[in-house]
VEXLO-716155 format. One record per residue (C-alpha): residue number from 1; x, y negated, z. Coordinates in steps of 0.05 Angstrom, whole numbers, plus 5000, padded with zeros to 4 digits. Layout:
BEGIN
nr, px, py, pz
NUM, X, Y, Z
...
END
This chain:
BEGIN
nr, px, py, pz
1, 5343, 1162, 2799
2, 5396, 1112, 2822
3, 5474, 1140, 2807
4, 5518, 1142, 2860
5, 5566, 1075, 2861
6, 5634, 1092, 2853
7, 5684, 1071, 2923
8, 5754, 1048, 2888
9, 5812, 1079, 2919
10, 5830, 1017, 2947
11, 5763, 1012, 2985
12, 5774, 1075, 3007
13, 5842, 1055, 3029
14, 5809, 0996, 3064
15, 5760, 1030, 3098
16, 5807, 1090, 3133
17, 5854, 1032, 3152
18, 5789, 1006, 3192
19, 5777, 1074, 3223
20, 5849, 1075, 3242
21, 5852, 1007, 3273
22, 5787, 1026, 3321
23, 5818, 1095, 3336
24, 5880, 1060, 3355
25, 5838, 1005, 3403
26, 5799, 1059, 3433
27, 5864, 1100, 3451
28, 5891, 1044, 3481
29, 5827, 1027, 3518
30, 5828, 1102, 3535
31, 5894, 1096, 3563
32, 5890, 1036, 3601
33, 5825, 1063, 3643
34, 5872, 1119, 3659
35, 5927, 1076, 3689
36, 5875, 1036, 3728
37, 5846, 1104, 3758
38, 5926, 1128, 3773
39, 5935, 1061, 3809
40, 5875, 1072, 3851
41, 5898, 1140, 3872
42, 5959, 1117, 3886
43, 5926, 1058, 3930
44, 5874, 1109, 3962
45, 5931, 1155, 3982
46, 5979, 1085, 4018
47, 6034, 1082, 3968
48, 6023, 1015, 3944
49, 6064, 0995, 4011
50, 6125, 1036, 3978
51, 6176, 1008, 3935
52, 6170, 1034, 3862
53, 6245, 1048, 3853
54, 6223, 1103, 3916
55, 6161, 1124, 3874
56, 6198, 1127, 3814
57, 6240, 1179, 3842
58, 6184, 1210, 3873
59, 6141, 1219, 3819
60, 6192, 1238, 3768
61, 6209, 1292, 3819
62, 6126, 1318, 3826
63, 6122, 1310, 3746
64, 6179, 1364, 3741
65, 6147, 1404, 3784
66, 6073, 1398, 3748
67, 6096, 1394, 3685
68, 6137, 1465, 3689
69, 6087, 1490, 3729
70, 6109, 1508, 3798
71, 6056, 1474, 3833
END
């Protein structure tokens, strides 16, 4: 019966610095499929014909409202 080969701390190290690195790209990849999604909203609803200091405004003002839940 084979033994079990030892993984070095550093190895270990190495490998949860890998797993961190691909969570990290896959969060970001995660993140940027949402902004693509918000931007077509945004398109399907017109407001790409608005100037973003007046959507700025605008959606800082409906986040406030979401966000403490008086929607």
């Amino acid at each position: 019966m084979p033994e079990k080969q030892k993984i070095s701390l550093k190895e270990k190290e190495e490998k949860l610095r890998k797993k961190i690195e691909e969570a990290k790209s896959a969060l970001s990849r995660l993140q940027e499929k949402r902004q693509i999604e918000l931007g077509k909203l945004a398109c399907k609803h017109g407001l790409d014909s608005i100037d973003n200091t007046v959507l700025d405004k605008h959606f800082a003002e409906l986040a406030k409202v979401l966000l403490d839940g008086n929607a």
